[in-house]
C-alpha positions in Angstrom: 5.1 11.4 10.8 7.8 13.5 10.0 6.1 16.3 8.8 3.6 16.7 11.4 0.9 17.1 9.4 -2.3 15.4 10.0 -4.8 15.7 7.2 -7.6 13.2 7.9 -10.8 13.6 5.7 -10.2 13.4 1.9 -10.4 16.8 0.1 -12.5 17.5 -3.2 -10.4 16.5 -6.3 -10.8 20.4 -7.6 -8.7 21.3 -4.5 -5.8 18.9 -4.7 -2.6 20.0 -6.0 -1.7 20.3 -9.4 1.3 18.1 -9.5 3.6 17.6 -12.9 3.1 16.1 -15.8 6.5 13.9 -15.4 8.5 12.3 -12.5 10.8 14.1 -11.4 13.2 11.6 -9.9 15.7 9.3 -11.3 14.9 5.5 -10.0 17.6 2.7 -9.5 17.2 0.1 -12.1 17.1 -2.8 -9.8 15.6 -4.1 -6.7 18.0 -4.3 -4.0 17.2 -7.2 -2.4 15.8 -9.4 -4.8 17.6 -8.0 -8.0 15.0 -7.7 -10.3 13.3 -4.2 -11.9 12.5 -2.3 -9.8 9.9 -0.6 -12.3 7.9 -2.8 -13.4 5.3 -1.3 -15.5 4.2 -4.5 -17.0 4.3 -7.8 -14.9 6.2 -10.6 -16.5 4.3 -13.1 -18.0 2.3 -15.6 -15.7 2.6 -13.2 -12.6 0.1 -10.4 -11.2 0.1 -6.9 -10.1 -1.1 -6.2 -6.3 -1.8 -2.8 -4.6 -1.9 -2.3 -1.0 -2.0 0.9 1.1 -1.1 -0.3 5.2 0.4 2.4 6.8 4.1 3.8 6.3 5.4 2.2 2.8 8.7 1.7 4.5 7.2 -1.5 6.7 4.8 -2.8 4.4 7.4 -3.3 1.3 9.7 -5.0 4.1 6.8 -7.6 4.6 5.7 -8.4 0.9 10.0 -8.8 -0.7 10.1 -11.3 2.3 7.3 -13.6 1.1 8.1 -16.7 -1.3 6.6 -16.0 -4.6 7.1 -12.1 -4.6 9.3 -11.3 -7.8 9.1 -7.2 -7.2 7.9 -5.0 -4.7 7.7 -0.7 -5.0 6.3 1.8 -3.2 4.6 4.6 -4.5 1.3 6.8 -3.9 -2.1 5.5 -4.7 -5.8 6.7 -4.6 -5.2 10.4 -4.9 -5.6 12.7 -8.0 -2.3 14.7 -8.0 -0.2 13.5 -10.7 3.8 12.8 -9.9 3.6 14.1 -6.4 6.0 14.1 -3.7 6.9 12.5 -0.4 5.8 16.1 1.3 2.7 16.7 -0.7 1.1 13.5 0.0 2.1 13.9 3.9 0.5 17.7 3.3 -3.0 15.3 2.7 -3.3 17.5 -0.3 -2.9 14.9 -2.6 -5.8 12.1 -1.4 -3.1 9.7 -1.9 -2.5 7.0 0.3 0.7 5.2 0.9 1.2 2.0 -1.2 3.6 -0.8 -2.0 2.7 -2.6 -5.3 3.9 -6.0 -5.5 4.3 -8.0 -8.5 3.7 -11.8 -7.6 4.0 -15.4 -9.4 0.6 -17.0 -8.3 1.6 -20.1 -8.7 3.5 -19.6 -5.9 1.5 -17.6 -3.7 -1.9 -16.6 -4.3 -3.4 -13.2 -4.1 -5.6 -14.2 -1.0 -2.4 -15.4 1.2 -1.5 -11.5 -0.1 -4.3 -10.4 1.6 -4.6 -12.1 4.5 -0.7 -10.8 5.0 -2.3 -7.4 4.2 -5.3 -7.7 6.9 -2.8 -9.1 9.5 0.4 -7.0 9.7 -1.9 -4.0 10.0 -4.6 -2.4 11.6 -7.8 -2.5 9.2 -10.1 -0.7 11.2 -8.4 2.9 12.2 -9.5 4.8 9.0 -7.0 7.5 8.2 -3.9 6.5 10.7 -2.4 3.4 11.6 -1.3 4.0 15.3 1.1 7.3 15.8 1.1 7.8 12.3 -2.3 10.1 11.5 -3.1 11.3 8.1 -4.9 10.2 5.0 -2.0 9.0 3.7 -1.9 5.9 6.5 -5.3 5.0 5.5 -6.1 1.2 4.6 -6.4 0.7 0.9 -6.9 -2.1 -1.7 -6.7 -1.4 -5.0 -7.8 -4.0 -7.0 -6.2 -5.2 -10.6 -8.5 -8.0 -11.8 -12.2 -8.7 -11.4 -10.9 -11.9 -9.7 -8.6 -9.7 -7.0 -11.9 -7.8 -6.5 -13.9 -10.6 -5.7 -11.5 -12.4 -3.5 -10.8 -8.5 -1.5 -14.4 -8.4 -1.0 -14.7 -11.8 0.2 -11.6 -11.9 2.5 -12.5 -8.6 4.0 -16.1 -9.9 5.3 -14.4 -12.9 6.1 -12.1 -10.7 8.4 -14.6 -8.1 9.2 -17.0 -11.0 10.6 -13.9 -12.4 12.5 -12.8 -8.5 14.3 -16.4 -8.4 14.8 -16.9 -11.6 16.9 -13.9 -10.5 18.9 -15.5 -7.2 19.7 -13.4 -4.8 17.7 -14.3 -2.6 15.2 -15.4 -2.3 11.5 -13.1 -2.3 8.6 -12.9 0.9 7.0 -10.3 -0.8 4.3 -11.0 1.4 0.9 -11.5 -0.7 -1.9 -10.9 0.2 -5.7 -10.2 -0.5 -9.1 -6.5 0.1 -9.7 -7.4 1.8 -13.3 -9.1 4.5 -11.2 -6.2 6.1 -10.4 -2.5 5.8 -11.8 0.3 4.3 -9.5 3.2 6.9 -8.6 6.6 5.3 -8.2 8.1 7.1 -4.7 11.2 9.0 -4.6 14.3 6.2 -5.0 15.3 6.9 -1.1 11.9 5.2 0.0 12.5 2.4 -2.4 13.7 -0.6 -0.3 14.1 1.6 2.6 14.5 -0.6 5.5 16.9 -2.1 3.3 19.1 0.9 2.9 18.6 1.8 7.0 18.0 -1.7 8.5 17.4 0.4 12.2 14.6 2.7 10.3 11.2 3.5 11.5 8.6 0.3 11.5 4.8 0.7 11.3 2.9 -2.4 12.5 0.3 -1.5 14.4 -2.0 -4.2 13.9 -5.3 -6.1 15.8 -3.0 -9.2 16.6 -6.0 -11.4 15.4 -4.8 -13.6 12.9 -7.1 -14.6 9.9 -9.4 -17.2 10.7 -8.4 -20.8 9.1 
């Protein structure tokens, strides 16, 4: 949105930016609002690792710090090939990445379908690469998947949903779903970490199909 730039097919891998080898950009230590790591490479013991592309990270990492259960979120760019890249390559869609917040959840607490059913519901599953004003790859819909067990339940939820849209007369889910190990997770720049926390006025995302998921 703020750069205007409105890639909206994927582009070969061969043509995608180069990137860096490193990051490039210092992160806080600690979550701002719930005050645990903020990088959390490897989930504490007895909790899970969730991916989700919905739109502009900003909104969707709001959403997932406010839910019981949720011991870290981040956002960061997922799906693409470009290693390390920044806020403005991924808006130049020369990336492939999409917009993600990775959320690191006790499932004992809340499960990883009530995550997705949050997911399918706070945005719009079935606009390929936007969600509302916001067009570009980066805005697509995305799942990406950490355990055969997250896979299945994805799969499942997103007929589930799919079937649901469908009997209301809207369209098709064109949510992208994918194993996590295909691609490497890119922790954001530290000024989109906990945005809307930082600028509680900031930009929201929700464009969404206001049909709830079916009980």
């Amino acid at each position: 949105m703020l750069f205007g730039r409105k890639q909206t097919a994927l582009i070969e891998p061969e043509q995608t930016l180069p990137g860096r080898s490193e990051r490039p950009w210092h992160l806080s230590e600690k979550h701002l609002v719930l005050g645990t790591p903020l990088v959390t490479d490897t989930a504490p013991a007895g909790h899970e690792v969730a991916i989700f592309g919905l739109g502009c990270f900003w909104g969707a990492e709001e959403i997932y710090w406010q839910l019981p259960g949720v011991w870290s979120t981040s956002v960061g760019y997922a799906g693409g090939t470009t290693p390390n890249p920044s806020y403005e390559e991924v808006c130049s869609g020369r990336t492939n990445h999409t917009e993600a917040v990775r959320v690191v959840f006790d499932p004992s607490v809340v499960s990883y379908a009530d995550l997705v059913k949050r997911f399918f519901e706070v945005h719009d599953p079935t606009q390929g690469m936007r969600q509302g004003n916001d067009v570009g790859t980066q805005y697509r819909s995305a799942i990406y998947w950490t355990t055969p067990e997250q896979e299945q339940v994805a799969r499942e939820l997103t007929e589930v949903y799919g079937a649901e849209l469908a009997r209301r007369g809207l369209g098709a889910i064109t949510t992208e779903i994918r194993p996590a190990s295909e691609t490497p997770y890119y922790y954001a720049e530290d000024m989109h970490q906990q945005y809307l926390h930082k600028n509680p006025y900031g930009y929201r995302c929700h464009a969404n199909t206001g049909v709830p998921f079916p009980a």
